[in-house]
C-alpha positions in Angstrom: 144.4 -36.0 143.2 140.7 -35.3 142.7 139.2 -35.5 138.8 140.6 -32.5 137.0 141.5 -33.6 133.5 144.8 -31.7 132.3 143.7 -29.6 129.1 145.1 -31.1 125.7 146.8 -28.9 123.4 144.3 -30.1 121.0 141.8 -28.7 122.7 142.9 -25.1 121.9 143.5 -25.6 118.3 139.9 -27.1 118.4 138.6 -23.4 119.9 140.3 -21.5 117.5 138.8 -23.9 114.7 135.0 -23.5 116.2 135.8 -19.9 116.5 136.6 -19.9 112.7 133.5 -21.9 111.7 131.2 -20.0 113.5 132.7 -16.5 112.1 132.4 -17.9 108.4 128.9 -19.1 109.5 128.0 -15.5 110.1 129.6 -13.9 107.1 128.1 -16.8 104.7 124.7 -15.5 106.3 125.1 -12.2 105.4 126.2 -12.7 102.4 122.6 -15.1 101.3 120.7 -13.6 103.4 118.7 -10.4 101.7 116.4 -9.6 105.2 117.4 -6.2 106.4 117.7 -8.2 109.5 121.6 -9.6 108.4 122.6 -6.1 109.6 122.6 -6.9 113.0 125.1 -9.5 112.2 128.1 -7.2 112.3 127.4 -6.6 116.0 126.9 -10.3 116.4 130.7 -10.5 115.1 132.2 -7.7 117.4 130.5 -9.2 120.4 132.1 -12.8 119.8 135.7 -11.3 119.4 134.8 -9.9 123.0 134.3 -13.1 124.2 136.9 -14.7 122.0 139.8 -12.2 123.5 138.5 -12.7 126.7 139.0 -16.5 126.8 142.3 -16.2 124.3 143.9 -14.1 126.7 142.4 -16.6 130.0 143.5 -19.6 127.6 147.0 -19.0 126.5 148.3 -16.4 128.9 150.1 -13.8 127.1 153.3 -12.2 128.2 150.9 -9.3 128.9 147.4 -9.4 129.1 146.8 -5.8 129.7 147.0 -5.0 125.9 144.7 -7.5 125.1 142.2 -6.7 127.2 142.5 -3.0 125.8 141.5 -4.4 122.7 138.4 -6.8 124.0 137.3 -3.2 125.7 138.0 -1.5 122.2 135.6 -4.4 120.7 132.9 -3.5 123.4 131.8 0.1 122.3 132.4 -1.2 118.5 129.9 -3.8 119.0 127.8 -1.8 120.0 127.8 1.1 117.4 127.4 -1.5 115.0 124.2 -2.9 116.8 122.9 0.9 116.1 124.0 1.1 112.8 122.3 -1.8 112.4 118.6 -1.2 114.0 118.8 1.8 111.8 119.0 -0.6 109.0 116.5 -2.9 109.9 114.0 -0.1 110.2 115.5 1.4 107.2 116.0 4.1 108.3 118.7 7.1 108.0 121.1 6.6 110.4 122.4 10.0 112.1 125.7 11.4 111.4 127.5 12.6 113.4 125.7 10.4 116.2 126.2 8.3 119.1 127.4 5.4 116.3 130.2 7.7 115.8 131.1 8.3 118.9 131.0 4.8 119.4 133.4 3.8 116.4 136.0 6.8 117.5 136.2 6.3 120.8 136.6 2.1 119.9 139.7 3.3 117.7 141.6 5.5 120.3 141.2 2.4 122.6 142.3 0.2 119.8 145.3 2.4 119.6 145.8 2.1 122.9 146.2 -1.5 123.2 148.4 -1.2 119.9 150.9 1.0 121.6 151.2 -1.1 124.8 151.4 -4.1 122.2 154.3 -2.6 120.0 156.4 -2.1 123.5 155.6 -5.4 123.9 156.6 -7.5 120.7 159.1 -4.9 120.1 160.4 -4.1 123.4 163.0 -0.8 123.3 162.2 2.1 121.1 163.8 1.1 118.0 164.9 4.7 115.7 165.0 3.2 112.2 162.2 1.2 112.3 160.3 4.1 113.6 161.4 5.6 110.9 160.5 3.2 108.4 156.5 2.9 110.2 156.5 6.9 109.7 157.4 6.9 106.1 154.6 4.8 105.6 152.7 6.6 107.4 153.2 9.8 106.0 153.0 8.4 102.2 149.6 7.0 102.5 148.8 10.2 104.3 149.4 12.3 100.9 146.9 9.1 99.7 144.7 9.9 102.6 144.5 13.6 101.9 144.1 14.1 98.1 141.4 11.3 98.1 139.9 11.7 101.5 140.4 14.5 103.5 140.5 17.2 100.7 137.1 16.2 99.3 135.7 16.4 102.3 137.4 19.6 103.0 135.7 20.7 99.4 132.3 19.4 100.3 129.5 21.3 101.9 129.8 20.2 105.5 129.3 22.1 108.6 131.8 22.0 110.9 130.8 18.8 113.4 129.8 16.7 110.9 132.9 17.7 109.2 135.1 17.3 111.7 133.9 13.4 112.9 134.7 13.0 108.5 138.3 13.6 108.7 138.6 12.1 112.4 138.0 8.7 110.6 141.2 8.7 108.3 143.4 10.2 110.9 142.6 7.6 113.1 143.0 5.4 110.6 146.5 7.0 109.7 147.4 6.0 113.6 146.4 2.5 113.1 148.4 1.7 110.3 151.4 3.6 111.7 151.0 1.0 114.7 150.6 -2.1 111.8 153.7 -0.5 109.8 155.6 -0.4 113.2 154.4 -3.6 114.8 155.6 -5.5 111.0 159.0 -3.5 110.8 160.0 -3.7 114.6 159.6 -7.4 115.3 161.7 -10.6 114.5 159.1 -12.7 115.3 156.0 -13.2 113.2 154.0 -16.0 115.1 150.7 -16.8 113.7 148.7 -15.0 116.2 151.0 -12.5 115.3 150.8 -12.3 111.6 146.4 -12.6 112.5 146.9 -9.1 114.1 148.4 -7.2 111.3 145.7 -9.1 108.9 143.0 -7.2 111.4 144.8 -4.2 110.7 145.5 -4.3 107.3 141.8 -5.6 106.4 139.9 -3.0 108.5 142.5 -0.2 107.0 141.4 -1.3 103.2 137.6 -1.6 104.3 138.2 2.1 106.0 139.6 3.4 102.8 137.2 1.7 100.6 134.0 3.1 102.2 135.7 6.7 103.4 137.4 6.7 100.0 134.2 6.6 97.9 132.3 8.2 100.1 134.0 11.4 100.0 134.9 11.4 96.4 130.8 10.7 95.7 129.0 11.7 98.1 128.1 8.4 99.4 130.2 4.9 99.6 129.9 2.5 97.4 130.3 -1.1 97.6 129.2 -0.6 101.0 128.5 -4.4 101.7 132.0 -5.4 100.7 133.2 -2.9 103.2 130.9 -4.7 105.4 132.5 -7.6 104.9 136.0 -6.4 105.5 135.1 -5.3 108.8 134.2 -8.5 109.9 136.8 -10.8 108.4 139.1 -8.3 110.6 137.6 -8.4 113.3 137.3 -12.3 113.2 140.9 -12.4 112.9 141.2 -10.3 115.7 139.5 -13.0 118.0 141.3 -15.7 116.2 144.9 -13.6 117.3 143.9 -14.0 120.8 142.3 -17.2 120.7 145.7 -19.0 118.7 147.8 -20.7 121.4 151.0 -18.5 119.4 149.8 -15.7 121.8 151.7 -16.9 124.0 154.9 -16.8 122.7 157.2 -13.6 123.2 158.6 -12.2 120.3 161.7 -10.5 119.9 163.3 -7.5 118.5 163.9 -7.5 114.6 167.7 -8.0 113.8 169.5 -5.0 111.7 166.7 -3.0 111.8 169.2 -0.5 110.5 169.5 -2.2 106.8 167.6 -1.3 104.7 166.4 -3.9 101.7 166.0 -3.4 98.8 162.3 -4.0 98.6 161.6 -1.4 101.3 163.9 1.6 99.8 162.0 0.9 96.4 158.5 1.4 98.5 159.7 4.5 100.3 160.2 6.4 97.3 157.4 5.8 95.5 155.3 6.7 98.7 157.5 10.0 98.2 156.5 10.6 94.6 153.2 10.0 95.5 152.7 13.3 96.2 154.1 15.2 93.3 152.3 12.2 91.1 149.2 13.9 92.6 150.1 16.9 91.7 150.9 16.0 88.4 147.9 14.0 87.6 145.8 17.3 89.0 143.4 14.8 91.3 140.5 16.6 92.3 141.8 19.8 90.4 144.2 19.9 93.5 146.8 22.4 91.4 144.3 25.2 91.7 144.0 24.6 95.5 146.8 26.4 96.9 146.2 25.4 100.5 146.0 21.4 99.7 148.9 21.9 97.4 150.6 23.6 100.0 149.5 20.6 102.4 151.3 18.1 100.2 154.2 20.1 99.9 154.8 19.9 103.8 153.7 16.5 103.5 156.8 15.6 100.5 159.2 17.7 102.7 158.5 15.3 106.2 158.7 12.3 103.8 162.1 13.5 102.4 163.5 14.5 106.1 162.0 11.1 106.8 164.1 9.3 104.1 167.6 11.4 104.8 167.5 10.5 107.9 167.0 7.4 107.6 169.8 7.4 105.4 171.6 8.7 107.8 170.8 5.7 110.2 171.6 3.1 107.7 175.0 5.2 106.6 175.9 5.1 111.0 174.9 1.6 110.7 177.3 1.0 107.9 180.2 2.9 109.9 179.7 0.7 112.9 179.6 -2.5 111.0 182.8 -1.1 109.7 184.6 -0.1 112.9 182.9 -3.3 114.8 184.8 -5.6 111.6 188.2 -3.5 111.9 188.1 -4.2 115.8 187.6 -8.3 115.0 189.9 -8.2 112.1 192.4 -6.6 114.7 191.8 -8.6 117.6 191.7 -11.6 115.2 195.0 -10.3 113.8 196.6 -9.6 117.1 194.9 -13.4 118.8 197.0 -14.9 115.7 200.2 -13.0 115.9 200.0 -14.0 119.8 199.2 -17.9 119.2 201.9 -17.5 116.5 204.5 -16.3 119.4 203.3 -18.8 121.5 203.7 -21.3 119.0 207.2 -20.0 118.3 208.1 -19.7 122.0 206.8 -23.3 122.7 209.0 -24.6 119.5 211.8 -22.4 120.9 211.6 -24.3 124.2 211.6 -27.4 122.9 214.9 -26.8 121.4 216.7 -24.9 123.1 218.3 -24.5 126.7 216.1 -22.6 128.7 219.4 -21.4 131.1 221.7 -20.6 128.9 219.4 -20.3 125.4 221.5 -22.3 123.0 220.4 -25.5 121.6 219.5 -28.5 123.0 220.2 -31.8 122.3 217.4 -32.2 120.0 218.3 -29.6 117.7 221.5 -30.4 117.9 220.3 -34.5 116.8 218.2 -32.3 113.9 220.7 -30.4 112.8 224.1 -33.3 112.7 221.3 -35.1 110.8 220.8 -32.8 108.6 224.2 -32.3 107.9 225.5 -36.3 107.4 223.1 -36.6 104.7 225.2 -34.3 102.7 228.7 -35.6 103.8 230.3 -36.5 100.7 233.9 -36.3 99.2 233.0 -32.6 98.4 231.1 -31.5 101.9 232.7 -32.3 105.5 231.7 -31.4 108.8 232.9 -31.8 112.3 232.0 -32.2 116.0 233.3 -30.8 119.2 232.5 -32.0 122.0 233.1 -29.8 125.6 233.5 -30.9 128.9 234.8 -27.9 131.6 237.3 -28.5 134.2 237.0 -27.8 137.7 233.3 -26.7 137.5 232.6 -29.3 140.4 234.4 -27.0 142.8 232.9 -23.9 141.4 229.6 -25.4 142.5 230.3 -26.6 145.4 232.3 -23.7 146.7 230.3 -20.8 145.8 226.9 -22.3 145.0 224.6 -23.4 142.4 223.7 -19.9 141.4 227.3 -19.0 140.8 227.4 -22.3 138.5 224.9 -21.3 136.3 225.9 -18.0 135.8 229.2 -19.8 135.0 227.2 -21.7 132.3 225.7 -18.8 130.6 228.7 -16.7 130.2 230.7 -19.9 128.8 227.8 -20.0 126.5 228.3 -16.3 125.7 232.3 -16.9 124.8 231.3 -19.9 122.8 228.9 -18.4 120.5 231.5 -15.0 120.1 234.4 -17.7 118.7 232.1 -19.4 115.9 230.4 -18.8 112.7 227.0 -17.2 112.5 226.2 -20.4 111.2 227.4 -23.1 113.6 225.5 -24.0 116.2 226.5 -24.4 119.6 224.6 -26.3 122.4 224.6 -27.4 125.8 223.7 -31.2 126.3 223.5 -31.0 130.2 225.4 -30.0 133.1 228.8 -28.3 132.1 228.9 -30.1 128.8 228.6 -28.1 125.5 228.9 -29.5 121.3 229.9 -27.1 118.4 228.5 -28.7 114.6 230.6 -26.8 112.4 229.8 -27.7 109.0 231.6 -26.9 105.4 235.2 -27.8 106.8 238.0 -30.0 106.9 239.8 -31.5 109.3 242.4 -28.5 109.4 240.2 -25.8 110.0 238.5 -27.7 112.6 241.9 -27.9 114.4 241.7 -24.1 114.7 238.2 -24.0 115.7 239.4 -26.2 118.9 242.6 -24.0 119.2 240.3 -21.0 119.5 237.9 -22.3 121.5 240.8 -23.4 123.9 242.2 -19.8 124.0 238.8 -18.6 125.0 239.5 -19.7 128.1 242.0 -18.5 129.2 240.7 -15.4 130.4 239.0 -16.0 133.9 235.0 -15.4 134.2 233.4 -12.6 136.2 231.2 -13.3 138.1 228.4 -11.5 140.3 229.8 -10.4 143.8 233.5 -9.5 142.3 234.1 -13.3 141.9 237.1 -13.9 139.4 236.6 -18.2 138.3 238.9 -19.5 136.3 238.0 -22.5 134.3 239.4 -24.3 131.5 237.9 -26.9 129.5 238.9 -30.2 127.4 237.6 -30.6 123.6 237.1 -34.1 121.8 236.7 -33.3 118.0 235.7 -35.4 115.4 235.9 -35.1 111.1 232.9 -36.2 110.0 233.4 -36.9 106.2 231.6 -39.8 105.3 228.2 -40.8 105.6 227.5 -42.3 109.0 225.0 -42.0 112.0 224.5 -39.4 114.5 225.0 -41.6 117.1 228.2 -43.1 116.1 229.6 -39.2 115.7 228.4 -38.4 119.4 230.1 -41.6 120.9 233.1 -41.3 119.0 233.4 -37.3 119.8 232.9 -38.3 123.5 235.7 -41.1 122.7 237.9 -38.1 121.9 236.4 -36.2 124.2 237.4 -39.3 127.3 241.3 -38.9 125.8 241.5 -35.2 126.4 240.2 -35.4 129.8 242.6 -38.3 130.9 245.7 -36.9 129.4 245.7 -33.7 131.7 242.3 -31.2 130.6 242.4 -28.0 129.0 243.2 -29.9 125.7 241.4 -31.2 122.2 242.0 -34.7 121.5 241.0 -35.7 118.0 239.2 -38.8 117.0 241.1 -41.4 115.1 239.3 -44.6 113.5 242.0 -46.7 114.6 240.8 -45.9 118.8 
């Protein structure tokens, strides 16, 4: 298998640890060091986040290389505008504006932007409306920053044209950068470490932009220019240090309910609105006697308010979906229980019931006689019939099963149309049937058998013209004391044994004395 040594994780953590040691070695340096010669340190930095994006992107493999390397190329013409900017330092001497430096640092930030855009489609993957949104709101508000304490002044100041120009093309392309950092933070779901060290890049080398463009235009020259210095390359360390951190290579994924919009954020979007009129207010720069910056951040309030309605207008749609999407589940919900509850009543139905002729079955009938002997008393009675029909044999056998069960179902039919609403009839197999009849006495159960008896008398119609006629012999029973359901069923088939052997088409009644 040869002598290659697999590459411990370790190992990686390790290069992103050196990485970080040797960048703070640098900026320590700077900061001691007093030699015009620490100027040249800046360019020192840009070229080892070259090399450390080069050997991130080799190293961990992103999903896509291809904006990575955008950003290494970005890093290339940076590096070298600040190894001018720094030989003009070391020889102390006035570095030209606008010059090839500039050129340099602009054309570094429309790669930059580059590789930002191909990286947004990457973490965030589909155009995404109201995080858009969101990004261009905070775009827009620090523009009305941008302008009254950038652009304006330099607007105001005494510039030609060129040199003026290459002025205000700094902010704007700041302005694109931070729209990219505003939309890669409010896009994505997942904020991996290497991807939480490219917003810092942003965000750092945004507030080192404003600081020195800030100052400069407001006096004439920057101030503070060495802790500008140093925000440029603590960002552009944590550039390399994104590439370089194994988290590189994980995908991320789109933010969920983008649409919402917290609390947090809504209270940031409007006070990036009033910005503007604060500005006004405040009178920065004697701005209110300017018509044409006035006029400026007028526009600029208007695009933030469109901005904000309809954004409003996405998180109201949102709202309405949410809505509709909970009706549909609370209504398929609602229709998945009323269909497991007729299931459930079906499959109870079934289990007591006949499914031929749809009385009750011998279980229900067990539940019900139950029921009722526990309250058979001197004051409550109930009685038992017991059904057996004569001559059904031959109606099977001379015109066919079919015929028989259609026999059975319309002897059900008659049996149900002579009772009570509340007596239950059921069929305990083959051609035998049992009435519970509860709340009488032995008298009226005498009718009930009487009835039942004249039932049928009139012959059944069956399908195909056929006339049967069939008769059928009752046992009966009195149930007034307590006893068992067994007992009744035996001695109502007793009764039942009597009818059939003195002749059919008869009730014979139970006595104790059998």
């Amino acid at each position: 298998m040869g002598n290659v040594q697999k590459r411990l994780p370790g190992s990686r953590d390790a290069a992103v640890w050196s990485y970080a040691v040797a960048g703070a070695a640098v900026i320590v340096t700077f900061l001691v060091t007093s030699s015009s010669a620490r100027y040249m340190l800046p360019a020192l930095i840009s070229a080892l986040v070259v090399f450390a994006i080069v050997v991130g992107v080799a190293r961990n493999k992103p999903p896509s290389a291809l904006p990575w390397y955008l950003l290494a190329a970005a890093m290339a013409p940076y590096a070298a505008a600040d190894a001018i900017w720094g030989l003009y330092q070391v020889r102390s001497a006035e570095v030209p504006f606008p010059g090839v430096a500039d050129v340099l640092y602009l054309g570094s930030y429309l790669l930059f932007t580059a590789g930002l855009v191909m990286l947004a489609r990457q973490q965030a993957g589909r155009l995404h409306w109201a995080g858009l949104l969101d990004a261009g709101i905070v775009t827009l508000g620090f523009g009305t920053l941008a302008w009254a304490f950038i652009i304006a002044p330099y607007l105001r100041s005494e510039l030609s044209s060129w040199p003026l120009a290459v002025s205000i093309a700094y902010p704007v392309t700041d302005l694109v950068l931070l729209s990219m950092a505003a939309r890669l933070m409010l896009t994505t779901g997942t904020h991996t470490p290497s991807f939480l060290l490219c917003v810092g890049w942003l965000l750092v080398l945004l507030a080192a932009d404003g600081l020195y463009y800030g100052t400069q235009a407001t006096n004439g020259a920057a101030i503070w220019e060495d802790v500008s210095e140093l925000g440029w390359m603590v960002s552009s360390l944590l550039l390399g240090a994104a590439a370089l951190h194994p988290s590189v290579a994980r995908s991320t994924r789109l933010a969920e309910d983008q649409e919402t919009l917290p609390r947090r954020r809504l209270s940031v979007q409007i006070a990036l609105i009033l910005t503007g009129p604060l500005i006004v207010l405040v009178d920065v720069g004697g701005i209110r006697n300017q018509p044409t910056h006035v006029t400026v951040l007028v526009a600029m309030m208007a695009g933030l308010s469109l901005l904000l309605v309809l954004r409003v207008a996405f998180l109201a749609q949102y709202a309405h979906d949410r809505a509709m999407a909970a009706r549909t589940r609370a209504l398929a919900l609602s229709a998945s229980l009323q269909e497991q509850a007729e299931l459930q009543k079906q499959l109870s139905h079934q289990a007591t019931h006949d499914p031929l002729t749809g009385l009750a079955n011998r279980a229900l009938l067990n539940e019900r006689l139950e029921s009722a002997l526990c309250r058979c008393s001197a004051h409550f009675s109930a009685g038992m019939l017991l059904l057996d029909l004569d001559g059904f044999k031959d109606v099977n056998d001379t015109l066919g099963h079919p015929a028989g069960d259609e026999l059975l179902v319309d002897v059900a039919g008659r049996l149900t149309g002579r009772v009570r609403e509340q007596d239950l009839v059921a069929r305990l197999g083959g051609d035998e049937f049992a009435l519970l009849v509860e709340g009488v006495d032995e008298s009226t159960l005498h009718d009930y058998a009487t009835r039942i008896l004249d039932s049928f008398s009139a012959p059944f119609v069956l399908a195909h013209g056929h006339s049967v006629h069939v008769t059928t012999s009752i046992g009966a029973m009195s149930i007034s004391r307590p006893t068992t359901s067994a007992e009744v069923l035996r001695d109502a088939d007793t009764a039942l044994y009597r009818a059939k052997t003195a002749g059919k088409n008869q009730a014979a009644f139970f006595e104790s004395s059998q």
